[in-house]
N, C-alpha and C positions, 0 to 999 in steps of 0.2 A: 693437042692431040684430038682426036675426031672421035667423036662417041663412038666409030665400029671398031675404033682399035681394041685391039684383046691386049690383056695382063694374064698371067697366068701365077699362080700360087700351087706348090705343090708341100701335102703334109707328111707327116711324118712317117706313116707308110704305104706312101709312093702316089697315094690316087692327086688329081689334080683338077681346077678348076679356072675357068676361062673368068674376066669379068671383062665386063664392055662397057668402056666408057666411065663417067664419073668420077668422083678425086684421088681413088686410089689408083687410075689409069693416069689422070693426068700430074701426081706425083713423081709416080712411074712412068713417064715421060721424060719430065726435069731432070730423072737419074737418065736415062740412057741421052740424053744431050750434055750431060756433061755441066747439069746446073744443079743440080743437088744430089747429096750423098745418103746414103741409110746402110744400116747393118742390117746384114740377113740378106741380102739383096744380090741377086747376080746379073749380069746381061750377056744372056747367051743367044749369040744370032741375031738380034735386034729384036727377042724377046726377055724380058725380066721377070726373072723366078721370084717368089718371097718364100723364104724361109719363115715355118711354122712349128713350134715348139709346144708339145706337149706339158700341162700344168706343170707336171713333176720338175723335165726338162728345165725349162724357164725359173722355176723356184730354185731349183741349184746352181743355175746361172747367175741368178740375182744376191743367192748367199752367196757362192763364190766371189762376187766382185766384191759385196758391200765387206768380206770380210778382208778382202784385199784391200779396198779403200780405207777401212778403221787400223790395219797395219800401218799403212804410208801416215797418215793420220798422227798415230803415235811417236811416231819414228818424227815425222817434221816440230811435233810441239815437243819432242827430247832436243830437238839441235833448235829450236826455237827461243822457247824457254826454258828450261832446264841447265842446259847447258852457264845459259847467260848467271843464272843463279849464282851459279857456281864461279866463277870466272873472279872471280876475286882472289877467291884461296889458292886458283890455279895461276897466279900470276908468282907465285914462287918461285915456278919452275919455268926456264928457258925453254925456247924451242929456234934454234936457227937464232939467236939472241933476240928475241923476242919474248915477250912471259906467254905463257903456255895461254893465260885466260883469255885473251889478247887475241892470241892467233885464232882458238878455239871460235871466238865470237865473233871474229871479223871476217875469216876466209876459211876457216873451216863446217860454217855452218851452209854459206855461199855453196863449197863443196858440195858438199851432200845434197843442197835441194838439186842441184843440177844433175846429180848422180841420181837421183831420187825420181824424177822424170823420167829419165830416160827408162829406169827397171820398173817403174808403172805401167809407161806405155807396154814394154814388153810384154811382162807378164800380163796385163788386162787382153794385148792381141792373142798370145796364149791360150786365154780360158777362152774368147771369143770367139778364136778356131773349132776349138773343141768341140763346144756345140754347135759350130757351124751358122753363127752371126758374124762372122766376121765380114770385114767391106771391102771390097775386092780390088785387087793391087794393082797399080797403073795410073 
C-alpha cells in the first residue's frame, strides 16, 4: 500500500481519524486483499474501519471470554480426566453391550470435545458481536 493511502478508525462516540501510511495502513491493506484477518475490523467501500473499545468495554470483553474459556476448560478436563477416573467402577454397567466405563472413555469423551468446539466458537462469536469485534462474514 502507498504511504497516501488512508485507514480510517472510528471511536466509540463516532468521531474518527484518517492515518496515512505506515504498518497500521499496510496491515490494513493485507485485510482488504484478502490476506489477513483481524477482529474489530470492517471493509467498507474499499476503506477499513477499526473498531475501538473503551477501557470499560474491553475489560468486560476480556472477562467475558476468559470466563468463557475457564468453563470449556472445566468441562474438557471433567470428560478428560475425571471421567477416565472413574471408568473402572463404571464398567459394571452396560451401555449398547458395552461397559458404561468403556464407552464413557473411548467415544463419549471424543463426543463432547467435538460438541464442545463448535458451542465455543458459537458462543465466543456471540460475545464478539456484542461488543462489536467481531470479523466480518464472507
Amino acid at each position: 500500500m502507498s504511504e497516501s493511502a488512508e485507514c480510517y478508525a472510528f471511536g466509540t462516540s463516532g468521531e474518527s481519524r484518517a492515518f496515512r501510511g505506515g504498518p497500521l495502513c499496510a496491515h490494513l491493506a493485507m485485510i482488504l486483499a484478502g490476506k489477513a484477518t483481524s477482529a474489530g475490523l470492517r471493509n467498507m467501500g474499499g476503506r477499513i474501519y477499526v473498531a475501538q473499545l473503551t477501557l470499560e468495554r474491553r475489560t468486560e470483553h476480556w472477562h467475558r471470554t476468559r470466563n468463557l474459556m475457564f468453563v470449556h476448560l472445566t468441562i474438557w478436563f471433567i470428560f478428560a480426566f475425571v471421567v477416565h477416573w472413574f471408568a473402572y467402577s463404571l464398567n459394571s454397567i452396560n451401555f449398547f453391550g458395552w461397559p458404561l466405563g468403556y464407552y464413557f472413555a473411548a467415544q463419549g469423551s471424543l463426543i463432547v470435545f467435538v460438541v464442545q468446539l463448535f458451542v465455543f466458537n458459537w458462543q465466543q462469536h456471540r460475545i464478539d458481536v456484542e461488543f462489536g469485534v467481531d470479523e466480518e462474514e464472507g
